[in-house]
C-alpha positions in Angstrom: -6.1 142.7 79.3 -9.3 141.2 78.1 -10.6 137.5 79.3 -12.1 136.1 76.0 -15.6 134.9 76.9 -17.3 132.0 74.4 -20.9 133.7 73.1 -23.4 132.2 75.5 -25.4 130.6 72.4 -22.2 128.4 72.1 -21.3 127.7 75.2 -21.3 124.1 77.0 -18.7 122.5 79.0 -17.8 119.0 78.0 -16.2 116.8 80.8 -15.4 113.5 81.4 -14.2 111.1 84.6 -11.1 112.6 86.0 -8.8 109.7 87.6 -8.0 110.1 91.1 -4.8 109.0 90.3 -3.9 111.2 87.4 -0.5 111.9 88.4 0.6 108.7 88.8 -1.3 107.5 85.6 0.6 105.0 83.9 1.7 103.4 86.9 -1.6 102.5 88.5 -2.9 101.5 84.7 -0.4 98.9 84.0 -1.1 97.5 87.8 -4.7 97.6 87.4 -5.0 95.6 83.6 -2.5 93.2 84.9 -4.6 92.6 88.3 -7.8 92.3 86.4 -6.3 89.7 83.8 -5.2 87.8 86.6 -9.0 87.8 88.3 -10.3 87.0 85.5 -14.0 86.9 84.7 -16.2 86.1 88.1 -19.2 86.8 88.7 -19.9 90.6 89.5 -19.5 90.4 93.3 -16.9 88.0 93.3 -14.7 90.2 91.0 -15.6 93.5 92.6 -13.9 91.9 95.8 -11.1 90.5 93.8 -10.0 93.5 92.2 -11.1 95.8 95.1 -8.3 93.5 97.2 -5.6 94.1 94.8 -6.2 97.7 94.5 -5.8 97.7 98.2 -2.5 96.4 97.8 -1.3 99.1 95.4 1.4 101.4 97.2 -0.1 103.7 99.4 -3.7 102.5 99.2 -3.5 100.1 102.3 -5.6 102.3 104.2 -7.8 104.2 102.1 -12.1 104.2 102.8 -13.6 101.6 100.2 -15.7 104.4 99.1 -11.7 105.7 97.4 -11.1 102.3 96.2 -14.8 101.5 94.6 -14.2 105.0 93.0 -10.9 103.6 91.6 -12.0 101.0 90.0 -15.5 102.5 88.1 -12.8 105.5 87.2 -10.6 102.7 85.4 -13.4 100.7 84.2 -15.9 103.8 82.5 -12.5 105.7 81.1 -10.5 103.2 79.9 -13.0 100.4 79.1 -10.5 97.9 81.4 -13.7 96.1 82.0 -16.8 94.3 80.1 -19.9 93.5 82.0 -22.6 90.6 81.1 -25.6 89.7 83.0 -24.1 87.6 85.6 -20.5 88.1 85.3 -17.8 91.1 84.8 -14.4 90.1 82.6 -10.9 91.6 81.6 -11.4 93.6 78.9 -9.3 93.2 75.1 -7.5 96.6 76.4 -6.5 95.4 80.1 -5.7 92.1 78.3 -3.6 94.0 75.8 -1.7 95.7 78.2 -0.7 93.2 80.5 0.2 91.2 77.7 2.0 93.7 75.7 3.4 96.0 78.5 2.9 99.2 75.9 1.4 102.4 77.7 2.1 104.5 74.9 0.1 102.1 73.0 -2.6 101.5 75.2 -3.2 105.7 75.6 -3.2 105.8 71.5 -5.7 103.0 71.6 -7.8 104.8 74.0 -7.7 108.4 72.5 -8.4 106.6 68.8 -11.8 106.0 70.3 -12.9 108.4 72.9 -15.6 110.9 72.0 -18.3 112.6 73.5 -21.1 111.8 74.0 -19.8 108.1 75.2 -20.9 105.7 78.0 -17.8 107.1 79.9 -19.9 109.3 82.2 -23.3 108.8 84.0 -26.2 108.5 81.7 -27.6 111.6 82.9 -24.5 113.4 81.6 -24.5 111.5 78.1 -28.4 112.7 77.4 -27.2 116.6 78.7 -24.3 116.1 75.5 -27.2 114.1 73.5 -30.0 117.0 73.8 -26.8 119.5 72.8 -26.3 117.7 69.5 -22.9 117.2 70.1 -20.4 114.9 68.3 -17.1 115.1 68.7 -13.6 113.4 68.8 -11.3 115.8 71.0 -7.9 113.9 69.9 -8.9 113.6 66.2 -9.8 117.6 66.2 -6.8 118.4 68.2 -4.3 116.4 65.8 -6.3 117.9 62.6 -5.6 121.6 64.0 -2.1 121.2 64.4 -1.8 120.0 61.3 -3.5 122.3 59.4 -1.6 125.2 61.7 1.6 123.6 60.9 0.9 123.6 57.1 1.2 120.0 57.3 5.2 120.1 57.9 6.8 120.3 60.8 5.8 121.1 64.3 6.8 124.2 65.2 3.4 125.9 65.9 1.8 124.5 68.9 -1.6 125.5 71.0 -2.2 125.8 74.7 -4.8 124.2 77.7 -6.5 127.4 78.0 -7.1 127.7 73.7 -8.2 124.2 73.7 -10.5 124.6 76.1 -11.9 127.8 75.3 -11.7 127.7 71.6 -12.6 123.7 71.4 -13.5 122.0 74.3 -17.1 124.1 75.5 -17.5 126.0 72.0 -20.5 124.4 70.3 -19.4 125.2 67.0 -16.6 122.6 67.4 -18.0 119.8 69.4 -21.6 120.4 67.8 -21.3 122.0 64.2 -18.2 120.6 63.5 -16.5 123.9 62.5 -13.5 123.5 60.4 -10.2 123.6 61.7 -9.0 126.7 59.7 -12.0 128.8 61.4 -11.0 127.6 64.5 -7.4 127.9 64.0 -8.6 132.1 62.6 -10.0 132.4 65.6 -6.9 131.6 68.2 -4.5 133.4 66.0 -6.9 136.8 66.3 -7.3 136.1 70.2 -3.2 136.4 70.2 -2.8 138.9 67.9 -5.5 141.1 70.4 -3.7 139.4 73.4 -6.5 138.4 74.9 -6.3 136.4 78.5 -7.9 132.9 78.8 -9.7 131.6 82.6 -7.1 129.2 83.3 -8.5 128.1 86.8 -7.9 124.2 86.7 -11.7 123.7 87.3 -12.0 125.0 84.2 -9.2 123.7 81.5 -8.7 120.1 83.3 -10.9 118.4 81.1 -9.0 119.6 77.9 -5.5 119.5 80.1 -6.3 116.2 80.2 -6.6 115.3 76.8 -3.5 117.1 76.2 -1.7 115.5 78.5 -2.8 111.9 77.4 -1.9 113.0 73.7 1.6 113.5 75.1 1.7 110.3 77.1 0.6 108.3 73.5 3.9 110.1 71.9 1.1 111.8 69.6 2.3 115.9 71.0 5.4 117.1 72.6 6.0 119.5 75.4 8.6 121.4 76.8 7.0 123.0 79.7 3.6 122.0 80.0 2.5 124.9 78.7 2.6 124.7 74.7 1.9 121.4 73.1 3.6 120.9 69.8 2.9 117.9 67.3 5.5 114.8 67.8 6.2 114.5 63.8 8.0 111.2 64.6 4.5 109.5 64.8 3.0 110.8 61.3 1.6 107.7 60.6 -0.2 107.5 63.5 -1.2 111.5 63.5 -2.7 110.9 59.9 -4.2 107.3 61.0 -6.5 109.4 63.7 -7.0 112.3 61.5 -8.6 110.1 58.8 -10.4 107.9 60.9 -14.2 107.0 60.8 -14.8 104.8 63.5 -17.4 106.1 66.0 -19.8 104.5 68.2 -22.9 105.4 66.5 -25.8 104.1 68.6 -26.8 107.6 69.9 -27.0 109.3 66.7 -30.6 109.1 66.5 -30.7 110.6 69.0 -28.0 113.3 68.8 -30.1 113.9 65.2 -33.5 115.0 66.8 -31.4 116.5 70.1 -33.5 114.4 72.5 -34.0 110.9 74.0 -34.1 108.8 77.5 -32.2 108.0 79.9 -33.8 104.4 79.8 -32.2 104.2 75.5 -28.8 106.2 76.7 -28.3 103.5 79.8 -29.5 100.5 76.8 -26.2 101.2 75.0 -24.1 101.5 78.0 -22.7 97.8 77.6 -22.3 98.0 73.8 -20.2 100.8 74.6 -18.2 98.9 76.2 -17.9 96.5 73.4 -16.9 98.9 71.1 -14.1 100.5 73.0 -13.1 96.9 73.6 -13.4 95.7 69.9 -10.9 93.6 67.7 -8.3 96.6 66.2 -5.7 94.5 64.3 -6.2 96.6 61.6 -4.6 99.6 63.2 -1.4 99.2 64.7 -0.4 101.6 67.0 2.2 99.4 69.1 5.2 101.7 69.7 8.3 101.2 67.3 10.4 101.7 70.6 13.7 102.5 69.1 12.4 105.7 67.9 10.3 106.4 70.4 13.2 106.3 72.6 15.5 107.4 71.1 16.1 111.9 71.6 17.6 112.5 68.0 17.5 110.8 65.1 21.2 110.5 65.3 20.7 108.7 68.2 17.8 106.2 66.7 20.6 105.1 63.7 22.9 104.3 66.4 20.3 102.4 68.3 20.0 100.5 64.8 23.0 99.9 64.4 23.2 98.8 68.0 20.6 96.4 67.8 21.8 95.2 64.3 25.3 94.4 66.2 23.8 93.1 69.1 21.8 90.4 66.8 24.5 89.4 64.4 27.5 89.1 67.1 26.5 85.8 68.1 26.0 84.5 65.2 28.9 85.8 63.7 30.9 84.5 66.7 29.5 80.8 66.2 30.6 80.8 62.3 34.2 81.6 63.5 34.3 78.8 65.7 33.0 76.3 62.9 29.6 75.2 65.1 26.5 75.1 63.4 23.7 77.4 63.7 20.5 76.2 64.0 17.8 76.9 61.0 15.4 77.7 63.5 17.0 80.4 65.2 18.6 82.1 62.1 14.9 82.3 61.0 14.4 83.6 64.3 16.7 86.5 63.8 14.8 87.7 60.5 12.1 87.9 62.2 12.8 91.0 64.6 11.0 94.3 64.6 11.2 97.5 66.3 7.3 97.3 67.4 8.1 94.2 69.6 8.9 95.2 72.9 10.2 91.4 73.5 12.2 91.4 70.6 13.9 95.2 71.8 14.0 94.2 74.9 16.1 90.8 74.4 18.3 92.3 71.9 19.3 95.3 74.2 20.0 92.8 76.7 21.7 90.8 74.2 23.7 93.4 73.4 24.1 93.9 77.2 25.5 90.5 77.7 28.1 90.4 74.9 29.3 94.1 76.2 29.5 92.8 80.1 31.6 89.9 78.9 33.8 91.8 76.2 34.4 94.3 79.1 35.1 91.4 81.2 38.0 90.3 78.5 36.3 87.1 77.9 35.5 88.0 73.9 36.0 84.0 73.5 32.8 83.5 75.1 30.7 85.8 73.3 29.4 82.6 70.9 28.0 81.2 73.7 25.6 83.9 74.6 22.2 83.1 72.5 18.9 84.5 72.1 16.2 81.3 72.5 13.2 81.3 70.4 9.4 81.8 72.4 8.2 78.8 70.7 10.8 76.5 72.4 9.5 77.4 75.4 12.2 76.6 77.8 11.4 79.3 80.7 14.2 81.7 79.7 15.0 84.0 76.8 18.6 84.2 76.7 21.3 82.0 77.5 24.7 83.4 78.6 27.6 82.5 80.6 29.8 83.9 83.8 33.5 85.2 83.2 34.6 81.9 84.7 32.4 79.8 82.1 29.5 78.9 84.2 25.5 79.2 82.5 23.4 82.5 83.0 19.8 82.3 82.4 18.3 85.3 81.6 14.6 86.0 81.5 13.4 89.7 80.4 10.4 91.4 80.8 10.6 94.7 79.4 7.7 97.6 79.8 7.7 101.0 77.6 6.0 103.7 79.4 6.5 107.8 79.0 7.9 108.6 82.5 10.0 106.1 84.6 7.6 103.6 86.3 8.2 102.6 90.1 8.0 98.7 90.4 7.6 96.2 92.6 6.2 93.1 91.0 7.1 90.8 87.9 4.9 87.6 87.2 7.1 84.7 85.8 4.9 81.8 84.3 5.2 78.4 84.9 7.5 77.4 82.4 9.6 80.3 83.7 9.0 79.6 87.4 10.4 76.1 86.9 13.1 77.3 85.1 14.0 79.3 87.7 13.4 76.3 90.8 15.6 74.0 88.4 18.9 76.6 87.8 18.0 78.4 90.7 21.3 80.8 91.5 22.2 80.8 87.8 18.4 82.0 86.8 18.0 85.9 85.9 14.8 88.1 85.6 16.5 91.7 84.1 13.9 94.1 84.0 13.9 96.7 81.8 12.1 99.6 82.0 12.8 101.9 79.2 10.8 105.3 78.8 11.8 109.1 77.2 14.2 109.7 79.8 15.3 106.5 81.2 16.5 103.1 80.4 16.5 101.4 83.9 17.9 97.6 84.0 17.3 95.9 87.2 18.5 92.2 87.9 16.8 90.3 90.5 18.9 86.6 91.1 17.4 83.4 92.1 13.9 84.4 92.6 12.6 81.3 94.2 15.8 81.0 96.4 14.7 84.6 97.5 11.2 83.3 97.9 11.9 80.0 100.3 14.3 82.5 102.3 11.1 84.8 102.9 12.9 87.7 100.9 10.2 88.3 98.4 6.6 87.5 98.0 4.9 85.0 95.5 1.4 84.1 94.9 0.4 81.3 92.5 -1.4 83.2 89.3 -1.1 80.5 86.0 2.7 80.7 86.7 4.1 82.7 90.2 3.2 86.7 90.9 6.3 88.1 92.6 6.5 91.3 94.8 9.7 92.7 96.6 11.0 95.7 97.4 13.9 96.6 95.4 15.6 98.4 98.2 16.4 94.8 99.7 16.5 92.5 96.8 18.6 92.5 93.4 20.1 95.5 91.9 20.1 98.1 89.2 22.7 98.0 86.3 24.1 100.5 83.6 22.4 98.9 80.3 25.5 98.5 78.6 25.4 99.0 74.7 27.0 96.6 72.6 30.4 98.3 70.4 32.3 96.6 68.1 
């Protein structure tokens, strides 16, 4: 068989900063943003030590060279623009602070892939004038998405594309990054390299950097694989497929540059922070949190059952109250119209909700059910949902819920102070469920009494605006079946 070579006058390799961690990707992502929220802006040396220390602490890390762990932390900061940097000071990026907050991976890899193009201040300056002097300008996700697409006919997704064609026929071919070819040529072109079954170098130190993007693309829910192999498009996310194929936005401050094909390291390092600013800029406009019953959901039979689920789960309580005569509150009837699949706090109380009424329905205690209530953030009393025991006593429930692709490992929940207190006040009756829900799983782990645990040396808690908890879940609480609420 033949090995299809790129013509030397189009050949360049693009590349970018490959994560030491890349395996274990989302986990160490949504560790680090929530570690560098909690340091908060320092000055430079200060927060180098701060988040060098927690990084330390990450499993497995204990006793790595600090060479590894500096390395970690520049990976995170120049690829996922976790960090800003002033004069005197370095501070939490808007994308760290957004993921902490919002506990979305699959949103915060959509968010990154919207805006990561080459050239970009992601790599060394030396590297960024190489893809300057090239004239190349190019957004690897956008082109990938817009190929598919267009192979596709724009319906359905059964025509997909490999590492090796993306990287050969994209990735280091200067009429893509450079000239912008068209996606039908390009598209030509892979179709006649299969029809004359032509081989590709698939040596890893060759098609990682376009495995990569591939492999991110799958993480943000925007492809779909079966086997790692061939990537299809994930036609449950349309909107945002079309959303990144019509997209403008690019940081434009090399273009002068790129235009004439030369410049200085001196102007490419100038732009390094502002770079940073972009990739850290206000997005409200485009919404790419996850709606999380589809994402989760494996057909779409499934997600209308999930609808209904969450429908029932809301409504029961309320329905329950009206046929005991007590009143609902205004507030949280309003409360209840205001639910929506993007909110992962939303989904994640109202699968525990639904959780609750099911445990005590199982439990033959249906007379209770009215008592288990969803509480509104805004009244701010340290808990999200209040339910009862078989035998009539109070459960507190707090839930922190986290949507990633894989399953996540976990070790650590932070409760804030209104939660913490909540917690020292009820103590045995207090609850943190944690859900984790992701493509294949929907893990539900309970951990009881988290500051009796803490006074009896059973799990670890440092003050952070409210109380960072670690544990081992081996020894302390327990995983559940999330139980799904049926009439």
């Amino acid at each position: 068989m033949s090995v299809y070579q790129i013509p030397d006058e189009y050949f360049f390799r693009l590349h970018h900063v490959r994560p030491r961690f890349k395996g274990d990707i989302e986990n160490v992502l949504i560790y680090v943003a929530e570690e560098i929220v909690r340091v908060g802006e320092r000055n430079t040396n200060n927060f180098i030590a701060e988040v060098n220390e927690a990084l330390f602490q990450y499993p497995g890390n204990a006793h790595k060279e600090l060479k590894t762990i500096n390395n970690w932390r520049t990976e995170i900061s120049a690829l996922f623009g976790f960090i800003e940097h002033t004069e005197t000071t370095e501070k939490p990026g808007r994308r760290a602070i957004e993921l902490a907050n919002n506990q979305d991976l699959v949103e915060c890899f959509k968010v990154f892939l919207y805006n990561f193009q080459y050239p970009g201040a992601h790599i060394k300056p030396k590297r960024v004038l190489e893809q300057i002097e090239q004239g190349i300008k190019f957004k690897p996700a956008q082109y990938i998405l817009k190929l598919l697409r267009y192979a596709n006919g724009g319906k359905g997704n059964s025509i997909g594309i490999t590492k090796p064609e993306v990287c050969h026929c994209i990735f280091n071919d200067l009429r893509v990054t450079r000239d912008n070819e068209g996606v039908e040529n390009t598209w030509k072109r892979i179709l006649d390299n299969r029809e004359r079954k032509l081989t590709y170098n698939q040596s890893g130190d060759v098609i990682r950097y376009a495995g990569d993007i591939l492999d991110y693309l799958e993480i943000a829910n925007l492809l779909k694989t079966y086997d790692s192999r061939m990537y299809y498009l994930n036609t449950l996310e349309e909107e945002a497929i079309i959303k990144f194929c019509e997209s403008e936005e690019w940081f434009d401050k090399y273009d002068k540059m790129i235009e004439c094909r030369q410049g200085s390291l001196e102007e490419v390092k100038k732009y390094s922070d502002s770079w940073f600013s972009y990739v850290n800029r206000d997005m409200k406009n485009t919404d790419f949190s996850t709606d999380i019953l589809s994402y989760i959901a494996s057909s779409e039979e499934e997600l209308q059952q999930l609808k209904e689920n969450t429908k029932n789960a809301e409504n029961v309580g309320v329905k329950e109250l009206a046929k005991t005569g007590e009143v609902i509150e205004t507030r949280i009837a309003k409360y209840y119209d205001t639910f929506t699949t993007k909110d992962i706090g939303d989904i994640g109380e109202s699968l525990v909700h639904g959780h609750e009424c099911m445990r005590i329905k199982l439990g033959n205690r249906e007379d209770l059910i009215h008592l288990i209530k969803r509480i509104p953030t805004q009244f701010a009393v340290g808990y999200d949902i209040s339910s009862v025991e078989l035998d009539e006593r109070k459960r507190y429930i707090e839930v922190k819920t986290t949507i990633s692709s894989k399953p996540l490992h976990f070790n650590r929940i932070h409760l804030t102070r209104n939660e913490w207190n909540a917690a020292d006040s009820t103590r045995d009756r207090y609850y943190v469920y944690r859900l984790l829900l992701s493509k294949t799983e929907r893990k539900l782990f309970l951990l009881q009494d988290p500051v009796g645990l803490y006074k009896s040396d059973k799990i670890n808690m440092i003050p952070s605006n409210g109380a960072d908890i670690t544990f081992d879940p081996k020894n302390v609480g327990q995983f559940e079946e999330l139980l799904t609420w049926k009439n």
